[in-house]
C-alpha positions in Angstrom: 97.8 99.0 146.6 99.9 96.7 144.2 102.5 98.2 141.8 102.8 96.9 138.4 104.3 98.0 134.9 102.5 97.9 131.7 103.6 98.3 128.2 101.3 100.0 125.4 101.7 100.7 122.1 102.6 104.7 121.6 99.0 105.0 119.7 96.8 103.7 122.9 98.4 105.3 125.4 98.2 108.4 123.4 94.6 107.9 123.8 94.7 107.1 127.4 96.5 110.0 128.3 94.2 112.3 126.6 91.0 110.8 128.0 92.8 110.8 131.4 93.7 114.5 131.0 90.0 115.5 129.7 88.6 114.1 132.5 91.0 116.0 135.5 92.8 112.5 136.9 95.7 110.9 136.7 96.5 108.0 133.9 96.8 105.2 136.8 93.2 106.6 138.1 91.5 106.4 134.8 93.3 102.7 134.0 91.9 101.6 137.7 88.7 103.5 136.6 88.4 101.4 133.2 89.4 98.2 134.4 86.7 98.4 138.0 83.7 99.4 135.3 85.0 96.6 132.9 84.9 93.6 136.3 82.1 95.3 137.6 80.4 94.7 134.2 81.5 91.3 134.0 80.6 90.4 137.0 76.9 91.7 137.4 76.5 90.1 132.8 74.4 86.3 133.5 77.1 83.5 132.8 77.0 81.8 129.5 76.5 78.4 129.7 78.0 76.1 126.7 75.3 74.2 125.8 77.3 71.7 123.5 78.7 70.6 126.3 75.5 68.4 127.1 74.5 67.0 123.4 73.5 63.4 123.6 72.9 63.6 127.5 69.7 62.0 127.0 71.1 59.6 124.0 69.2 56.2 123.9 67.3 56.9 127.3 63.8 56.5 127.0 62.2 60.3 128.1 58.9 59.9 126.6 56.3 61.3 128.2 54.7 58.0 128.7 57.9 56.4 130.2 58.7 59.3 132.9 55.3 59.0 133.7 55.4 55.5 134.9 58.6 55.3 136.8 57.4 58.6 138.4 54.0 56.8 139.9 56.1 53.7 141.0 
């Protein structure tokens, strides 16, 4: 297991310690606890795709139905 420090303001870790206490673990367990459900989340969510990345792909190409049709029977 890695060691590392964290700083938080008074106020959250106020909070962390009492949801840590209410539930019977330690501060470090409920942080691990929050952050797995958090990745976990993240990792099972679809990925977003920015679509604005491909306007004007299909700028001045001719996609007409008419014109895919006849380089497709070529």
């Amino acid at each position: 297991m890695h060691r590392t420090q964290i700083y938080f303001e008074e106020s959250l870790f106020e909070e962390i310690k009492k949801e840590a206490n209410s539930l019977g673990i330690s501060i470090s367990a409920y942080i691990r606890d929050v952050l797995k459900r958090d990745l976990d989340r993240k990792k099972r969510e679809p990925k977003k795709v920015e679509l604005s990345r491909f306007a004007g792909l299909w700028k001045n190409r001719d996609i007409t139905q008419k014109s895919l049709r006849e380089k497709a029977w070529k």
